[in-house]
C-alpha positions, 0 to 999 in steps of 0.5 A, spaced: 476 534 571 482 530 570 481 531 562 481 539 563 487 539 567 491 535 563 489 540 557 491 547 560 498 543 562 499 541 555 497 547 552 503 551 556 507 545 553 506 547 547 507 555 549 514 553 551 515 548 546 514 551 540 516 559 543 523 557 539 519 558 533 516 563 534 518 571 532 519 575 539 513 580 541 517 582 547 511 579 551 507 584 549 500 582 547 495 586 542 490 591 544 484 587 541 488 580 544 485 576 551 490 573 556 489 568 561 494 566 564 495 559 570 500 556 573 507 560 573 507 559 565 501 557 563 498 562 557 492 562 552 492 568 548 483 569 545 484 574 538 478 577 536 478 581 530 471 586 532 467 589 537 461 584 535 466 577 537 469 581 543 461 582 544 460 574 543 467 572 547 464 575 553 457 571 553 461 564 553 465 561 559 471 557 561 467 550 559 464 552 553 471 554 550 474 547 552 468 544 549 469 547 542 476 543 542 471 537 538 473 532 545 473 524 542 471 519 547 472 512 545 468 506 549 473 501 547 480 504 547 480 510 552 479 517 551 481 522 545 483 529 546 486 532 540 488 539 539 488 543 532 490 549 529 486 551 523 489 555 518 486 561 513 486 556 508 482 552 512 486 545 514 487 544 520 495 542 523 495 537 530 498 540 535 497 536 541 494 529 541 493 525 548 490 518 548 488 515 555 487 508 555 486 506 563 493 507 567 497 509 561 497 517 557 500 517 551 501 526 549 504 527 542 506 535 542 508 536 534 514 532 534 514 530 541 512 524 545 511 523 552 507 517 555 505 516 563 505 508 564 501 507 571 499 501 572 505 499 576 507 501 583 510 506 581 508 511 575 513 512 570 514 517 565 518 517 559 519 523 554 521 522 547 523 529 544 525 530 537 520 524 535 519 523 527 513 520 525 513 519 517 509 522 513 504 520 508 506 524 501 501 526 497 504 523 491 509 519 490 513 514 485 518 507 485 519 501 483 517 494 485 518 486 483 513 481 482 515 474 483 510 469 482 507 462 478 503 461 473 497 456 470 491 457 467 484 456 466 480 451 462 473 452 462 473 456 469 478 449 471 485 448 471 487 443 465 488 436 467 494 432 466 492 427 461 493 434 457 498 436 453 499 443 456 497 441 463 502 446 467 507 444 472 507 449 477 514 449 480 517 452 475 512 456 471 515 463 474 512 469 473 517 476 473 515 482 473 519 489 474 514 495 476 514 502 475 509 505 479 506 512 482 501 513 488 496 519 488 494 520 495 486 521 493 483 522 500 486 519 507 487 511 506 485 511 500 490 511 494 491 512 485 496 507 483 498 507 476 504 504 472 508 501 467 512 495 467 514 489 464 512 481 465 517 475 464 510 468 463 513 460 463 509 456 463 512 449 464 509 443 461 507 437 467 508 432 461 515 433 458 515 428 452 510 434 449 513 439 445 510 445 443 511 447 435 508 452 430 504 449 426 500 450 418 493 453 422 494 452 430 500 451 435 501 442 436 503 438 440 507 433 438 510 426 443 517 426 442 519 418 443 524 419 439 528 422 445 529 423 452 525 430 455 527 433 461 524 441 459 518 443 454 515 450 456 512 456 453 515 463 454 512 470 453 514 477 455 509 483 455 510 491 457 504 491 461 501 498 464 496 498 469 491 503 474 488 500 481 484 503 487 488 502 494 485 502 500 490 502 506 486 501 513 492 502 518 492 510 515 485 511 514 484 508 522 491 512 524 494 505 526 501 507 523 504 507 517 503 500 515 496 496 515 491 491 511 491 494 505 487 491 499 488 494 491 485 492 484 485 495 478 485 492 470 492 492 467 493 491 458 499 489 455 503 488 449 507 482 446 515 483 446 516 476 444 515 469 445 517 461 443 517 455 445 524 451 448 524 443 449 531 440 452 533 432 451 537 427 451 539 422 445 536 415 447 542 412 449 546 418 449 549 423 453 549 431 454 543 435 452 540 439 446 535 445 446 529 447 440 527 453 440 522 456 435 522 463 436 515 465 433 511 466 436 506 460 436 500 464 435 500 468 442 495 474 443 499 479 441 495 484 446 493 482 453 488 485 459 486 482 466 485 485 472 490 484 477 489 485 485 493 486 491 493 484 498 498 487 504 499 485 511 505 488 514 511 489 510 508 482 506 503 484 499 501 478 495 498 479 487 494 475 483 492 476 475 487 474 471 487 474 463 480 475 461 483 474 453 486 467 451 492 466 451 492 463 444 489 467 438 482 464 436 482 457 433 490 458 434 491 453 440 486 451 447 482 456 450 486 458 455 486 463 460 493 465 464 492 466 472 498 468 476 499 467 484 506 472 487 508 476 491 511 483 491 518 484 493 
Protein backbone atom coordinates (compact mmCIF):
# COMPACT_ATOMS: atom_id res chain seq x y z
CA UNK A 1 0.00 0.00 0.00
CA UNK A 2 3.01 2.31 1.03
CA UNK A 3 4.31 1.57 -2.60
CA UNK A 4 0.96 2.76 -4.16
CA UNK A 5 0.61 5.70 -2.32
CA UNK A 6 4.30 6.90 -2.93
CA UNK A 7 3.18 6.22 -6.66
CA UNK A 8 -0.02 8.50 -7.21
CA UNK A 9 2.30 11.34 -5.35
CA UNK A 10 5.08 10.94 -7.48
CA UNK A 11 2.78 11.14 -10.48
CA UNK A 12 1.30 14.42 -9.34
CA UNK A 13 5.29 15.52 -8.99
CA UNK A 14 5.68 14.73 -12.42
CA UNK A 15 2.38 16.54 -13.48
CA UNK A 16 3.53 19.57 -11.74
CA UNK A 17 7.22 19.29 -12.88
CA UNK A 18 6.86 18.68 -16.22
CA UNK A 19 3.62 21.20 -16.89
CA UNK A 20 6.29 23.93 -17.59
CA UNK A 21 7.07 21.92 -20.83
CA UNK A 22 3.86 21.34 -21.78
CA UNK A 23 1.58 23.26 -24.31
CA UNK A 24 -1.43 25.11 -22.41
CA UNK A 25 -5.01 23.06 -22.73
CA UNK A 26 -6.85 25.63 -20.65
CA UNK A 27 -7.54 22.67 -18.55
CA UNK A 28 -9.44 21.31 -20.86
CA UNK A 29 -9.46 17.46 -21.19
CA UNK A 30 -10.66 15.62 -24.85
CA UNK A 31 -13.87 13.96 -25.21
CA UNK A 32 -12.49 10.53 -25.50
CA UNK A 33 -9.98 11.24 -22.57
CA UNK A 34 -10.59 9.60 -18.85
CA UNK A 35 -9.51 11.73 -15.42
CA UNK A 36 -9.07 10.77 -12.36
CA UNK A 37 -8.23 13.00 -10.10
CA UNK A 38 -6.70 12.66 -6.08
CA UNK A 39 -5.49 14.92 -3.40
CA UNK A 40 -5.86 18.63 -4.11
CA UNK A 41 -3.49 18.45 -7.43
CA UNK A 42 -3.25 14.80 -8.35
CA UNK A 43 -4.46 14.06 -11.95
CA UNK A 44 -4.06 10.72 -14.21
CA UNK A 45 -5.19 11.40 -17.65
CA UNK A 46 -6.52 7.58 -19.68
CA UNK A 47 -6.36 8.38 -23.64
CA UNK A 48 -8.37 5.88 -25.33
CA UNK A 49 -8.57 5.88 -29.11
CA UNK A 50 -11.93 3.87 -29.81
CA UNK A 51 -15.10 2.58 -28.36
CA UNK A 52 -13.45 -0.97 -28.35
CA UNK A 53 -10.39 0.02 -25.59
CA UNK A 54 -13.09 2.82 -23.60
CA UNK A 55 -15.11 -1.00 -23.72
CA UNK A 56 -11.81 -2.99 -22.33
CA UNK A 57 -10.85 0.23 -19.65
CA UNK A 58 -14.06 -0.20 -17.95
CA UNK A 59 -13.38 -3.98 -17.52
CA UNK A 60 -10.09 -3.14 -15.69
CA UNK A 61 -9.62 -1.52 -11.90
CA UNK A 62 -7.42 0.57 -10.11
CA UNK A 63 -4.83 -2.33 -8.99
CA UNK A 64 -4.75 -3.60 -12.69
CA UNK A 65 -3.65 -0.19 -13.72
CA UNK A 66 -0.81 -0.14 -11.32
CA UNK A 67 0.27 -3.60 -12.03
CA UNK A 68 0.84 -2.95 -15.74
CA UNK A 69 3.34 -0.30 -14.49
CA UNK A 70 5.96 -3.74 -14.86
CA UNK A 71 6.67 -3.10 -10.77
CA UNK A 72 10.49 -4.79 -9.75
CA UNK A 73 11.34 -6.11 -6.50
CA UNK A 74 14.74 -6.95 -5.42
CA UNK A 75 15.44 -9.21 -2.66
CA UNK A 76 18.78 -7.91 -1.74
CA UNK A 77 18.69 -4.45 -2.30
CA UNK A 78 15.06 -3.25 -1.85
CA UNK A 79 12.37 -2.55 -4.00
CA UNK A 80 12.22 -0.82 -7.64
CA UNK A 81 9.46 1.10 -9.18
CA UNK A 82 10.08 2.47 -12.48
CA UNK A 83 7.67 4.52 -14.57
CA UNK A 84 8.05 4.98 -18.41
CA UNK A 85 6.50 6.47 -21.19
CA UNK A 86 6.66 4.62 -24.38
CA UNK A 87 6.57 6.36 -27.28
CA UNK A 88 5.31 5.90 -30.93
CA UNK A 89 8.37 4.79 -32.36
CA UNK A 90 8.23 2.12 -29.29
CA UNK A 91 11.13 3.31 -26.92
CA UNK A 92 10.59 3.73 -23.87
CA UNK A 93 11.74 7.32 -21.63
CA UNK A 94 11.92 6.97 -17.90
CA UNK A 95 9.92 9.36 -16.10
CA UNK A 96 10.09 8.28 -12.24
CA UNK A 97 12.47 5.82 -10.58
CA UNK A 98 11.85 5.16 -6.85
CA UNK A 99 14.32 2.59 -5.00
CA UNK A 100 13.33 1.84 -1.42
CA UNK A 101 16.34 0.26 0.52
CA UNK A 102 14.96 -0.43 4.02
CA UNK A 103 14.64 3.28 5.84
CA UNK A 104 16.13 5.21 2.80
CA UNK A 105 13.84 6.21 -0.57
CA UNK A 106 15.66 7.52 -3.15
CA UNK A 107 13.04 8.97 -6.46
CA UNK A 108 14.93 10.47 -9.65
CA UNK A 109 11.61 12.91 -11.37
CA UNK A 110 13.75 13.35 -14.89
CA UNK A 111 16.32 15.29 -13.81
CA UNK A 112 15.40 15.61 -10.20
CA UNK A 113 16.42 13.65 -7.11
CA UNK A 114 15.00 13.53 -4.11
CA UNK A 115 16.00 11.22 -1.30
CA UNK A 116 14.06 10.55 2.20
CA UNK A 117 16.88 9.24 4.86
CA UNK A 118 14.98 7.30 7.83
CA UNK A 119 17.02 5.82 9.60
CA UNK A 120 17.70 8.11 12.40
CA UNK A 121 15.54 9.91 14.82
CA UNK A 122 14.56 12.37 12.55
CA UNK A 123 13.44 11.81 8.71
CA UNK A 124 15.49 13.78 6.47
CA UNK A 125 14.47 15.13 3.31
CA UNK A 126 16.87 16.26 0.51
CA UNK A 127 16.00 17.67 -2.90
CA UNK A 128 18.35 18.12 -5.75
CA UNK A 129 16.49 19.87 -8.51
CA UNK A 130 18.10 20.30 -11.72
CA UNK A 131 20.41 17.06 -11.33
CA UNK A 132 22.45 16.19 -14.48
CA UNK A 133 23.01 12.60 -14.85
CA UNK A 134 25.59 11.80 -18.03
CA UNK A 135 24.64 10.13 -20.69
CA UNK A 136 25.83 7.35 -22.59
CA UNK A 137 26.35 8.50 -26.29
CA UNK A 138 25.69 6.17 -28.85
CA UNK A 139 28.79 6.82 -30.56
CA UNK A 140 31.48 8.73 -29.62
CA UNK A 141 35.40 9.57 -30.50
CA UNK A 142 39.08 10.61 -28.43
CA UNK A 143 42.00 10.25 -28.09
CA UNK A 144 44.04 7.95 -25.52
CA UNK A 145 47.92 7.40 -24.28
CA UNK A 146 49.31 3.83 -23.91
CA UNK A 147 52.34 3.78 -21.49
CA UNK A 148 53.88 0.41 -20.83
CA UNK A 149 57.24 -1.92 -20.57
CA UNK A 150 57.89 -4.50 -23.10
CA UNK A 151 59.72 -8.02 -23.34
CA UNK A 152 59.25 -10.90 -25.07
CA UNK A 153 58.60 -14.54 -25.03
CA UNK A 154 60.97 -17.36 -26.14
CA UNK A 155 59.38 -20.41 -26.45
CA UNK A 156 56.33 -19.39 -24.25
CA UNK A 157 59.28 -18.30 -21.67
CA UNK A 158 60.68 -14.92 -21.18
CA UNK A 159 64.61 -15.09 -22.14
CA UNK A 160 67.08 -15.79 -19.53
CA UNK A 161 69.84 -13.46 -18.77
CA UNK A 162 72.81 -15.51 -20.11
CA UNK A 163 71.28 -14.46 -23.31
CA UNK A 164 72.17 -11.78 -25.41
CA UNK A 165 68.99 -10.02 -25.83
CA UNK A 166 67.42 -10.67 -22.33
CA UNK A 167 65.39 -7.61 -21.73
CA UNK A 168 65.64 -5.20 -19.06
CA UNK A 169 62.44 -4.08 -17.96
CA UNK A 170 62.87 -0.58 -16.40
CA UNK A 171 63.69 0.99 -19.37
CA UNK A 172 62.10 -1.17 -22.01
CA UNK A 173 59.18 1.74 -22.60
CA UNK A 174 56.27 1.14 -24.88
CA UNK A 175 54.35 4.58 -25.92
CA UNK A 176 51.34 4.54 -27.89
CA UNK A 177 48.93 7.71 -28.99
CA UNK A 178 45.47 6.31 -29.96
CA UNK A 179 42.83 7.63 -32.04
CA UNK A 180 40.05 5.75 -31.02
CA UNK A 181 35.84 5.84 -31.73
CA UNK A 182 33.21 3.69 -29.46
CA UNK A 183 29.86 2.53 -30.87
CA UNK A 184 27.49 1.66 -28.36
CA UNK A 185 26.32 -1.85 -29.80
CA UNK A 186 23.63 -2.42 -26.84
CA UNK A 187 23.46 -1.49 -23.21
CA UNK A 188 27.06 -1.90 -21.92
CA UNK A 189 28.12 -3.44 -24.59
CA UNK A 190 30.40 -1.50 -27.02
CA UNK A 191 32.52 -1.53 -30.58
CA UNK A 192 35.68 0.29 -30.18
CA UNK A 193 37.95 0.55 -33.21
CA UNK A 194 41.14 2.80 -34.27
CA UNK A 195 44.35 4.15 -35.14
CA UNK A 196 47.31 4.80 -33.41
CA UNK A 197 50.94 4.92 -33.47
CA UNK A 198 53.58 2.71 -31.01
CA UNK A 199 57.05 3.63 -29.93
CA UNK A 200 58.67 -0.26 -28.67
CA UNK A 201 62.47 -0.14 -26.77
CA UNK A 202 63.31 -3.09 -25.98
CA UNK A 203 66.51 -2.64 -23.48
CA UNK A 204 69.27 -5.07 -23.07
CA UNK A 205 69.77 -6.53 -19.22
CA UNK A 206 73.46 -7.16 -20.64
CA UNK A 207 74.76 -3.93 -21.92
CA UNK A 208 78.38 -5.12 -23.08
CA UNK A 209 76.15 -6.64 -26.13
CA UNK A 210 75.57 -4.75 -29.32
CA UNK A 211 72.87 -5.52 -31.84
CA UNK A 212 74.01 -5.05 -35.46
CA UNK A 213 72.94 -5.74 -38.98
CA UNK A 214 74.51 -8.59 -39.92
CA UNK A 215 75.44 -10.51 -43.75
CA UNK A 216 72.17 -13.05 -43.37
CA UNK A 217 70.93 -12.53 -39.46
CA UNK A 218 70.98 -9.82 -36.90
CA UNK A 219 74.51 -10.41 -34.37
CA UNK A 220 75.36 -10.07 -31.12
CA UNK A 221 78.62 -9.05 -30.70
CA UNK A 222 80.40 -8.47 -26.89
CA UNK A 223 81.81 -5.21 -26.91
CA UNK A 224 85.19 -5.57 -24.63
CA UNK A 225 86.76 -2.90 -26.10
CA UNK A 226 84.69 -0.27 -24.34
CA UNK A 227 82.74 0.65 -21.48
CA UNK A 228 78.79 0.04 -22.33
CA UNK A 229 76.02 1.62 -20.57
CA UNK A 230 72.94 1.34 -23.07
CA UNK A 231 72.34 -1.40 -26.07
CA UNK A 232 68.87 -1.41 -27.06
CA UNK A 233 66.39 -2.24 -29.99
CA UNK A 234 64.01 0.39 -31.05
CA UNK A 235 60.85 0.15 -33.62
CA UNK A 236 57.80 2.37 -34.13
CA UNK A 237 54.69 1.06 -35.68
CA UNK A 238 51.28 2.57 -37.18
CA UNK A 239 48.96 0.43 -35.69
CA UNK A 240 45.07 -0.14 -36.05
CA UNK A 241 43.05 -1.93 -33.86
CA UNK A 242 39.12 -3.16 -33.37
CA UNK A 243 38.02 -4.68 -29.81
CA UNK A 244 34.46 -5.65 -28.18
CA UNK A 245 33.90 -4.02 -24.42
CA UNK A 246 31.63 -4.63 -22.02
CA UNK A 247 30.99 -2.18 -19.42
CA UNK A 248 29.35 -3.92 -16.22
CA UNK A 249 28.70 -0.62 -14.16
CA UNK A 250 26.42 0.59 -17.40
CA UNK A 251 24.81 -2.74 -18.02
CA UNK A 252 23.76 -3.13 -14.25
CA UNK A 253 22.96 0.73 -14.18
CA UNK A 254 25.56 1.19 -11.19
CA UNK A 255 26.88 4.54 -12.58
CA UNK A 256 28.98 5.68 -15.30
CA UNK A 257 32.02 3.94 -14.24
CA UNK A 258 32.58 0.29 -13.50
CA UNK A 259 34.54 -2.92 -14.20
CA UNK A 260 34.74 -2.96 -17.74
CA UNK A 261 36.82 -5.54 -19.85
CA UNK A 262 37.99 -5.22 -23.97
CA UNK A 263 40.01 -7.36 -26.37
CA UNK A 264 40.15 -7.20 -29.77
CA UNK A 265 43.23 -8.09 -32.54
CA UNK A 266 45.15 -5.21 -33.73
CA UNK A 267 47.85 -5.32 -37.02
CA UNK A 268 50.68 -2.88 -37.88
CA UNK A 269 53.03 -1.29 -40.02
CA UNK A 270 56.55 -0.62 -39.58
CA UNK A 271 57.81 3.19 -39.67
CA UNK A 272 61.04 2.29 -38.54
CA UNK A 273 63.69 0.70 -36.60
CA UNK A 274 67.56 0.47 -35.16
CA UNK A 275 69.70 -0.47 -33.04
CA UNK A 276 71.59 2.36 -30.47
CA UNK A 277 74.85 1.09 -28.14
CA UNK A 278 76.20 4.13 -26.03
CA UNK A 279 79.92 3.76 -24.33
CA UNK A 280 82.77 4.95 -22.94
CA UNK A 281 86.56 4.59 -24.14
CA UNK A 282 88.56 2.06 -21.56
CA UNK A 283 90.37 4.98 -19.59
CA UNK A 284 88.35 7.58 -21.20
CA UNK A 285 85.68 10.17 -20.66
CA UNK A 286 82.52 11.43 -22.13
CA UNK A 287 80.31 9.10 -24.18
CA UNK A 288 79.74 7.90 -28.00
CA UNK A 289 76.47 6.32 -29.37
CA UNK A 290 76.31 3.93 -32.71
CA UNK A 291 73.23 3.72 -34.24
CA UNK A 292 72.27 1.69 -37.45
CA UNK A 293 69.33 2.64 -38.85
CA UNK A 294 68.36 -0.32 -40.78
CA UNK A 295 66.13 -1.97 -39.74
CA UNK A 296 67.87 -5.33 -38.42
CA UNK A 297 65.58 -7.38 -40.36
CA UNK A 298 62.49 -6.63 -38.19
CA UNK A 299 58.95 -7.83 -39.53
CA UNK A 300 57.91 -5.13 -41.59
CA UNK A 301 54.13 -6.24 -40.43
CA UNK A 302 52.87 -7.10 -36.94
CA UNK A 303 49.50 -8.47 -35.36
CA UNK A 304 48.37 -9.59 -31.89
CA UNK A 305 45.60 -9.36 -29.81
CA UNK A 306 45.36 -6.56 -27.36
CA UNK A 307 43.15 -6.44 -23.95
CA UNK A 308 41.95 -4.08 -21.44
CA UNK A 309 40.85 -3.88 -18.27
CA UNK A 310 39.16 -0.86 -16.33
CA UNK A 311 38.28 -0.34 -12.56
CA UNK A 312 37.14 3.09 -11.96
CA UNK A 313 39.02 5.94 -13.75
CA UNK A 314 42.17 3.26 -13.93
CA UNK A 315 42.40 0.75 -17.16
CA UNK A 316 45.32 -1.49 -17.84
CA UNK A 317 46.40 -3.12 -21.44
CA UNK A 318 48.31 -6.06 -22.38
CA UNK A 319 49.59 -6.91 -25.99
CA UNK A 320 50.51 -9.72 -27.51
CA UNK A 321 52.50 -10.50 -31.08
CA UNK A 322 51.31 -13.38 -32.28
CA UNK A 323 54.29 -12.67 -35.22
CA UNK A 324 58.37 -12.77 -34.42
CA UNK A 325 59.60 -10.07 -33.86
CA UNK A 326 62.37 -10.71 -36.36
CA UNK A 327 61.75 -11.98 -39.89
CA UNK A 328 62.40 -15.73 -40.40
CA UNK A 329 65.91 -17.42 -39.60
CA UNK A 330 66.73 -13.35 -39.29
CA UNK A 331 67.39 -13.33 -35.39
CA UNK A 332 65.95 -15.45 -32.19
CA UNK A 333 62.14 -16.46 -32.13
CA UNK A 334 60.73 -13.70 -30.30
CA UNK A 335 57.67 -12.64 -29.65
CA UNK A 336 56.95 -9.01 -27.92
CA UNK A 337 54.56 -8.61 -25.12
CA UNK A 338 53.36 -5.47 -23.44
CA UNK A 339 52.33 -4.55 -19.92
CA UNK A 340 50.62 -0.62 -19.36
CA UNK A 341 48.32 1.44 -18.69
CA UNK A 342 46.16 3.93 -20.08
CA UNK A 343 46.05 7.43 -19.47
Amino acid sequence: MKKYLLLFCLMAIVQLGFAATMPSIDHKVASDSVVVEFGKSGRIVIIVESKEDFEKLKLMNINQIIRELDLEEDEESGETTIVEIKKKDGSSKQVVKVTEDGAETEVYIGNMRLLVDETGENTKVRFEPGLKRRSDPPFRTYFNLDLGVNNYLEDGKFPTSDKPYAVKGWGSWNVGINWMAAQRISKGFYWDFGLGFQFYNFKFENRDFQAIRGDESIDFIQRNDVDGFKSKISASYITAMTMLELDFGKMNDNGRRGVRIAAGPYAGYRLGGQSKYVYRELGGSGRSKDKQDTGLYLQNFRYGIRGELGIGRVKFFTTYDLNELFQEGKGPALNPITFGIVF
